[in-house]
C-alpha angles and dihedrals in degrees: 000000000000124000094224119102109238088198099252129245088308102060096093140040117262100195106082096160099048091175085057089043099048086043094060095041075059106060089045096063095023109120113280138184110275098240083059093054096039082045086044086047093048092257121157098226077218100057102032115109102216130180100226102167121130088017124119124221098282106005121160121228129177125257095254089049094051089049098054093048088057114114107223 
């Protein structure tokens, strides 16, 4: 082995398209359904205790939002 370090996994950017990068940090965070984020956190959709009031059929909340509606 030599005795040079190479700089490890670390030493260079990963991200060579950053538009495609910051699109698909988008539609991570992006506002979702409620079932999607209890079923993204491990939630039963049977056993979870949720404060749905005020919200439509469907409609899409943040993540911040569906944390703070759980009951917890």
């Amino acid at each position: 082995m030599g005795k040079e370090w190479h700089g490890g996994k670390g030493d260079k950017s990963r991200a060579c398209d950053v538009n495609k990068f910051s699109r698909n940090m988008e539609k991570i965070y992006e506002r979702k359904n409620w079932k999607f984020w209890a079923i993204w956190e491990g939630y039963s959709l049977d056993n979870i205790k949720f404060d749905s009031t005020g919200l439509e059929e469907g409609e899409q909340i943040s993540y911040k939002e569906f944390n703070s509606r759980i009951k917890r």
